[in-house]
C-alpha positions in Angstrom: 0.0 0.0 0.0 1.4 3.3 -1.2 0.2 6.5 0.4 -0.2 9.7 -1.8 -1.3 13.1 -0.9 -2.0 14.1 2.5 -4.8 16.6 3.1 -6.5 18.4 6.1 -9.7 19.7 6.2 -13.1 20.4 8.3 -15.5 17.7 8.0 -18.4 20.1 9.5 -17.1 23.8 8.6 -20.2 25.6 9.8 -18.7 25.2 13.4 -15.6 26.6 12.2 -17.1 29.9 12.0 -17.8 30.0 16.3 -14.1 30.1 16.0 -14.4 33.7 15.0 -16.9 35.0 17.6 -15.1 32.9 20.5 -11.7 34.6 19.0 -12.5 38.2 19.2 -14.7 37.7 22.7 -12.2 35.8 24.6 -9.1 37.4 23.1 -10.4 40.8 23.1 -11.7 40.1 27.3 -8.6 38.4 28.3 -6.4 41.2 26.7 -8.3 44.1 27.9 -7.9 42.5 31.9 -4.4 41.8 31.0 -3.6 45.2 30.4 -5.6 46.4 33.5 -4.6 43.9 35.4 -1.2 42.3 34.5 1.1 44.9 33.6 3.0 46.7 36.6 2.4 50.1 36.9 5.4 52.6 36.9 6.1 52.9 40.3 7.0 49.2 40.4 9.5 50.2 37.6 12.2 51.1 40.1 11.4 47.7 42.0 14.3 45.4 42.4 14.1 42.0 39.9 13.0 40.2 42.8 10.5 41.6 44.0 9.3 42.8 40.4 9.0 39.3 39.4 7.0 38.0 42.3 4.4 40.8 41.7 4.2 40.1 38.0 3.2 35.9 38.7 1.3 37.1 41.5 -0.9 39.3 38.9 -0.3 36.9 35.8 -0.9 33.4 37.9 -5.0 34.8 38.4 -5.2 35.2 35.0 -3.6 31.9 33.4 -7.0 30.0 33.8 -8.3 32.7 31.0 -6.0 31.1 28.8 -6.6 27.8 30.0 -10.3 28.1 28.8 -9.6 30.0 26.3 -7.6 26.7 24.5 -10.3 24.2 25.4 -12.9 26.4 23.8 -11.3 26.5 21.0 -10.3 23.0 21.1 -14.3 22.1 21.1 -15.2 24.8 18.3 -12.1 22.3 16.2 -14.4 19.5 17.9 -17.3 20.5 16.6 -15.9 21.0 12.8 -14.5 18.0 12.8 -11.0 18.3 11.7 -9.7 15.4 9.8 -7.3 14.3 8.1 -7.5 13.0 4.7 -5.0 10.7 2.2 -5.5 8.4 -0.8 -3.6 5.3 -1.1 -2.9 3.1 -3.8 -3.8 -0.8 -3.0 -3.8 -4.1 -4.7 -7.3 -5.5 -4.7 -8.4 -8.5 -6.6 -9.5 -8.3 -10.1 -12.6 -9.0 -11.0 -12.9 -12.0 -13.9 -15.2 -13.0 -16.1 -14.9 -16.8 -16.9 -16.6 -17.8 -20.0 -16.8 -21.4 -20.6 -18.1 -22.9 -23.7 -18.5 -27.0 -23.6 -18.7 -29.8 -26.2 -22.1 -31.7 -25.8 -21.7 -33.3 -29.3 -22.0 -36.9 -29.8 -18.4 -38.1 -30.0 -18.4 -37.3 -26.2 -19.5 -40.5 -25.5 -18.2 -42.5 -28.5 -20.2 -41.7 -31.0 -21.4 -43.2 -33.2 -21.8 -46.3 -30.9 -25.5 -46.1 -29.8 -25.3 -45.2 -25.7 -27.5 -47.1 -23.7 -29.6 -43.7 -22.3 -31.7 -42.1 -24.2 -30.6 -38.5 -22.4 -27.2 -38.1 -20.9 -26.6 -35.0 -18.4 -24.2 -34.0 -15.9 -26.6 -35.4 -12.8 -27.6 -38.4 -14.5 -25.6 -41.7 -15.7 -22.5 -38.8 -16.8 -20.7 -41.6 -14.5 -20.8 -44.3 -17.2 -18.9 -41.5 -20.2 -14.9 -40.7 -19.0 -15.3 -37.5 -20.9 -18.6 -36.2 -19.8 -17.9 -36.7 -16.4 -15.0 -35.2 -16.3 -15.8 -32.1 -18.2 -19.1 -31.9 -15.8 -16.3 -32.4 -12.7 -14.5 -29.3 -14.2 -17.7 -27.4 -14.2 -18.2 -27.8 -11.0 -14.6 -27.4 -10.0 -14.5 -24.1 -11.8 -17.6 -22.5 -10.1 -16.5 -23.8 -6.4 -12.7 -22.2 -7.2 -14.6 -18.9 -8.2 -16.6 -18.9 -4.9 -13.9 -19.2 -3.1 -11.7 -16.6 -4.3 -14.9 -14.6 -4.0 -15.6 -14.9 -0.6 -12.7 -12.1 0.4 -13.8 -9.7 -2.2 -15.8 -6.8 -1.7 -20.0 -6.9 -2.6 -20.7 -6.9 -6.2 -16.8 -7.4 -6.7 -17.1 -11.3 -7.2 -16.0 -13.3 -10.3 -18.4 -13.7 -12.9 -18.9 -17.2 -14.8 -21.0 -17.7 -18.1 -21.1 -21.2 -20.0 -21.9 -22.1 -23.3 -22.4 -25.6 -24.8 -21.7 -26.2 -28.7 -22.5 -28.9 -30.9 -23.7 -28.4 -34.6 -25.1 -25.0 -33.0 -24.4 -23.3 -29.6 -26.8 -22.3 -26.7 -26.2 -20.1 -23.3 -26.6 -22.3 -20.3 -25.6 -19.1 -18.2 -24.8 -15.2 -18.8 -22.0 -14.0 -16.6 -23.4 -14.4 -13.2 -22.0 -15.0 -10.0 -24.9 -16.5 -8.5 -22.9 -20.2 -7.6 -25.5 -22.0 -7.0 -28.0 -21.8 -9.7 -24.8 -22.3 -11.5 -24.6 -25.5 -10.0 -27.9 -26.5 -10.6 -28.2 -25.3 -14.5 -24.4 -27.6 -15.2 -25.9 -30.5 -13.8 -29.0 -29.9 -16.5 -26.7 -30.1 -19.3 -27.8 -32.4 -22.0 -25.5 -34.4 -24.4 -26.0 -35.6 -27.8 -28.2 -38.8 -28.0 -30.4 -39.5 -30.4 -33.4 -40.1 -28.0 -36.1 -37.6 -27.7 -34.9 -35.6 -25.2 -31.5 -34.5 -26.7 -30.4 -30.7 -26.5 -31.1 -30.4 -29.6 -28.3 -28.5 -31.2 -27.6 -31.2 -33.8 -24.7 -33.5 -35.0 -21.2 -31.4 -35.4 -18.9 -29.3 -33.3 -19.0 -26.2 -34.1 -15.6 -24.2 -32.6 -15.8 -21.3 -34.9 -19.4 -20.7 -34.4 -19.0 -21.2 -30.6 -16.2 -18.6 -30.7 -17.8 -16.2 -31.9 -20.9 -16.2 -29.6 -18.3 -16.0 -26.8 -17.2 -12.8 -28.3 -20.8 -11.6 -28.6 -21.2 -12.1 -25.1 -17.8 -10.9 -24.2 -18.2 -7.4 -26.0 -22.3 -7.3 -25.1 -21.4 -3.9 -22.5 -19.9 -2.4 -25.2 -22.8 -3.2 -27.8 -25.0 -1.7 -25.2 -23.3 0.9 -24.7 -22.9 0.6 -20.7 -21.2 3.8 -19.1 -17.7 3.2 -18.5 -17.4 1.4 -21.7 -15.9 1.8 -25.1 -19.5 1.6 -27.9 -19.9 -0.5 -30.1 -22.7 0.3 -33.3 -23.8 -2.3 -35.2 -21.9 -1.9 -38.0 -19.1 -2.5 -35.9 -20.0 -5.9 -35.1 -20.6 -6.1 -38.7 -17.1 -5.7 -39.9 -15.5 -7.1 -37.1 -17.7 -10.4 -38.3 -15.9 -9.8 -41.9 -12.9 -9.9 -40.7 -13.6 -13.1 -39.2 -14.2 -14.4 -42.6 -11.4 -16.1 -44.0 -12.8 -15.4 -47.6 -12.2 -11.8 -47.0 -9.2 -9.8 -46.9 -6.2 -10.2 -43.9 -8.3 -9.5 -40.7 -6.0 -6.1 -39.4 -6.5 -4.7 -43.1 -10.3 -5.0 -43.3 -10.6 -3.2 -40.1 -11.1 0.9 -40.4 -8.6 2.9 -38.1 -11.5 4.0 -36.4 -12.9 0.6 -35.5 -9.1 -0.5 -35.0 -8.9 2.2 -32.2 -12.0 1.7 -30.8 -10.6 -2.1 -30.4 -7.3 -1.1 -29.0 -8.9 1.2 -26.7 -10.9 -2.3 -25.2 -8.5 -4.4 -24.7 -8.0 -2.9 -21.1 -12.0 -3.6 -21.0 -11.2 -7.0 -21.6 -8.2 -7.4 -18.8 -10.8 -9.0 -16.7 -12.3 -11.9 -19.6 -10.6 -15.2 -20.6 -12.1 -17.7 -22.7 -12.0 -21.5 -22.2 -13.0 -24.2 -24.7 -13.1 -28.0 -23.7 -13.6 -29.8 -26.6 -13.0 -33.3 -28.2 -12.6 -32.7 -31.5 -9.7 -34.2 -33.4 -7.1 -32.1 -35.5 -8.1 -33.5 -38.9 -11.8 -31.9 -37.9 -10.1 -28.5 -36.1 -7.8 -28.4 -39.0 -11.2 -27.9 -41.1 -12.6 -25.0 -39.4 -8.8 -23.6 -38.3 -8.5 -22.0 -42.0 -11.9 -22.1 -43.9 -15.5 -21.5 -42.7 -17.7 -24.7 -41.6 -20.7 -25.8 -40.6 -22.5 -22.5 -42.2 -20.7 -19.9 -39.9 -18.6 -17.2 -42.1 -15.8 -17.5 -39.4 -12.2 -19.6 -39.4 -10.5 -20.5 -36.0 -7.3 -18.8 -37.1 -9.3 -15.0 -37.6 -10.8 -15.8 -34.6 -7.8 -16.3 -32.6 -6.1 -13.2 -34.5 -8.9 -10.8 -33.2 -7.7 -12.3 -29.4 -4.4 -11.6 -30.0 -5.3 -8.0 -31.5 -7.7 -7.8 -28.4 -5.2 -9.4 -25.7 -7.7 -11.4 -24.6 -6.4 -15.1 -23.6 -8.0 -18.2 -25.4 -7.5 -21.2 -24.2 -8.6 -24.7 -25.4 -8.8 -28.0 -23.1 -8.9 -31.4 -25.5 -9.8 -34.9 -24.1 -8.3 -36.1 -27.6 -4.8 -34.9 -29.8 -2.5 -32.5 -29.6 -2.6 -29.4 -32.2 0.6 -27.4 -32.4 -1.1 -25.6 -34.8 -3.4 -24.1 -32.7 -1.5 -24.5 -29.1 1.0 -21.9 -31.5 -2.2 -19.0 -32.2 -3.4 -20.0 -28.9 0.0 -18.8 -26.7 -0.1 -15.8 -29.1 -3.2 -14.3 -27.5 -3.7 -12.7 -24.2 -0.5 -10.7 -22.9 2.6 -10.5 -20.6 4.5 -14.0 -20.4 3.8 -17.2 -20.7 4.8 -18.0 -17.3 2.8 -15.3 -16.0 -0.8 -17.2 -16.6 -2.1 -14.2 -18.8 -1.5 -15.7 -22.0 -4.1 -18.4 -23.7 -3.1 -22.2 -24.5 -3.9 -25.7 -26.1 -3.9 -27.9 -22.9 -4.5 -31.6 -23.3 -6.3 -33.8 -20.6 -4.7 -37.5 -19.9 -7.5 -40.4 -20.7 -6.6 -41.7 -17.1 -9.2 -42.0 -14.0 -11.7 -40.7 -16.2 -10.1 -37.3 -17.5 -10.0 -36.6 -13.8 -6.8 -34.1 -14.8 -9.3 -31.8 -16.4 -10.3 -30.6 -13.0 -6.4 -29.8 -12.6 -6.1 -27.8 -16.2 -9.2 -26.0 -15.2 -7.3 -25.4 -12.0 -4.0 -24.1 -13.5 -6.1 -21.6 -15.7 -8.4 -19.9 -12.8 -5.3 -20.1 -10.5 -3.8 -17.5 -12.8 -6.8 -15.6 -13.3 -8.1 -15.5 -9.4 -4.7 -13.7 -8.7 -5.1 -11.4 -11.0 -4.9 -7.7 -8.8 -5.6 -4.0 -9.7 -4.2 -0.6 -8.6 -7.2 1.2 -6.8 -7.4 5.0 -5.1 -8.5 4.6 -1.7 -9.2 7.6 0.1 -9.2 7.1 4.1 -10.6 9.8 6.4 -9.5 10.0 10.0 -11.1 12.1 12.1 -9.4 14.2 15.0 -12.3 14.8 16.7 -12.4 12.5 19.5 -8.7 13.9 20.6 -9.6 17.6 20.5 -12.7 16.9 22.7 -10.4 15.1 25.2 -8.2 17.8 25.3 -10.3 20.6 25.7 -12.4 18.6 29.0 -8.4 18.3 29.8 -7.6 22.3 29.5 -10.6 23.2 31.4 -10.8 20.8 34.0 -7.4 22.6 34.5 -8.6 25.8 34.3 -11.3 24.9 37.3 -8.3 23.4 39.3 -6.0 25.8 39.1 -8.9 29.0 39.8 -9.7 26.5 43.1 -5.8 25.7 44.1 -4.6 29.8 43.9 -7.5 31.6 45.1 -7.1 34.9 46.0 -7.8 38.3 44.8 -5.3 40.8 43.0 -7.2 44.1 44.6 -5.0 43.7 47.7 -1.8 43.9 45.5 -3.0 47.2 43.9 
């Protein structure tokens, strides 16, 4: 914690102003008797030092309780305003994330195109018999208890946000960012893989990345679409030609962009420090390799474009497979988000191990929010602390003295005279 400026000021300045009639009343009363009272008249000039300065304490000692009150007045007036003292400080507080989550519920997740015994598969019913379902439903899970836990020491309204989406052919939102944990909980365990009994999501046969990717994005830039204060605005024509550059018919992506779109982009990528992307998916290269370069499955978008907007955008991607390896795409991957690679801020291609039923996809997911959750941001505090308790102490203290003192040296100075 750094401290910055230092400030003083009066919380409650009306009362400052009885400073001015308690001023000129007790100043101007104490100096008039002072003058009448205190100062030795000529005849004592030809006193010796002695005796000159035991007349001057005798005539001075009746009137230090003036004083005396005189202080702890004024200390109660400074009471009364409130002085305090004010100072901003710079602290580290916890960023807050936004974790969007998009999940393959095509059929290959359970073997496909084996017929599975169920005719509806979900993350609260038989996932246990499918490796992959049930560990991707594990990671869910894992993912929103890590979240509400590193939410639990941030401020109200300060918690981490968590939004899922689940892709096959097409993609749906199970959740919008939300950090409600428990209907969370409650919404993954409704998931429904691809079967083909009646009661299937319904988002047909395929796996869809590019299209997937692009809803994230959607949902990513949806405060800046609405134009929410605090936030950089995006028109619809925007999102138009940041969908062309998407296209890998079109021209290269940073070309097709106007400078004034460009800007608008480079001015949200500090938006975005808080948003990561994570895709768990089972697809094989041969199929990524399809929609890495061209545009599949009737969405105008390739992987690649997609992943060259994130890097334009800083904004990590990362990708968990329960299949093969892609260097390919672990390459475009590490190239979006920002910092180092060691530093967790940049995305990746991640690959769960088959064994104890992908139960290392809880760890990936891990490794990824451990990153994010330690995330912190420079914030202006400004702290406020109040001298008024002090001044009121003193002031009982001065005139509590005052009373004593008039009590200990009675006596009258008309005797001296």
């Amino acid at each position: 914690m750094i401290e910055g400026i230092t400030s003083f000021e009066f919380h409650n300045p009306v009362a400052f102003w009885l400073i001015i009639p308690l001023g000129i009343g007790l100043l101007g009363g104490a100096g008039a008797y002072f003058i009448k009272k205190a100062c030795p008249p000529d005849t004592f000039l030809f006193m010796g030092v002695r005796e000159y300065a035991n007349l001057s304490w005798s005539r001075w000692r009746h009137n230090i309780p003036v004083l005396i009150r005189f202080f702890g007045l004024l200390l109660l007036v400074l009471a009364l305003a409130d002085v305090t003292r004010s100072y901003v400080t710079s602290v580290e507080r916890v960023k807050k994330q936004r974790i969007i989550k998009a999940l393959d519920v095509s059929g290959s997740m359970w073997d496909w195109p084996k017929q599975p015994p169920y005719s509806s598969i979900n993350c609260n019913r038989n996932d246990r018999q499918f490796k992959r379902i049930y560990g991707a439903c594990r990671a869910l899970h894992r993912m929103v208890d890590e979240a509400e836990s590193a939410s639990k020491s941030a401020d109200s309204g300060n918690e981490h946000l968590i939004s899922i989406l689940v892709f096959a052919y097409r993609s749906a939102v199970v959740s919008y960012p939300t950090n409600n944990y428990a209907g969370l909980r409650k919404k993954i365990d409704l998931i429904e893989f691809y079967t083909y009994g009646p009661s299937s999501h319904g988002l047909g046969l395929g796996t869809a990345i590019n299209g997937v990717i692009w809803n994230m994005y959607l949902m990513a830039l949806d405060r800046n679409f609405k134009n929410e204060p605090g936030f950089v605005f995006l028109s619809e024509n925007d999102k138009e030609w940041i969908a062309r550059a998407l296209n890998p018919a079109s021209a290269d992506s940073p070309s097709i962009l106007s400078d004034e779109l460009r800007n608008k982009l480079m001015r949200i990528r500090e938006e975005l420090r808080d948003t990561v992307f994570i895709v768990f998916t089972d697809a094989v290269v041969q199929y990524l390799t399809i929609q890495m370069y061209s545009e599949q499955h009737g969405f105008p978008f390739s992987i690649e474009r997609e992943l060259k907007l994130a890097e334009l955008l800083e904004l990590p991607v990362f990708f968990i497979s329960t299949d093969e390896f892609y260097p390919e795409l672990k390459e475009l991957a590490r190239r979006t988000g920002y910092g180092s690679v060691d530093a967790g801020t940049r995305g990746d291609f991640l690959v769960a191990k088959p064994e104890g039923d992908f139960i290392n996809l809880q760890d990936l997911m891990s490794v990824i929010l451990k990153y994010r959750f330690a995330l912190t941001t420079p914030i202006e505090v400004v702290y406020r602390e109040s001298y008024a308790e002090v001044l009121v102490m003193l002031a009982l203290t001065l005139i509590a003295t005052s009373v004593i003192w008039k009590k200990t040296f009675p006596g009258s100075l008309t005797e001296l005279e």
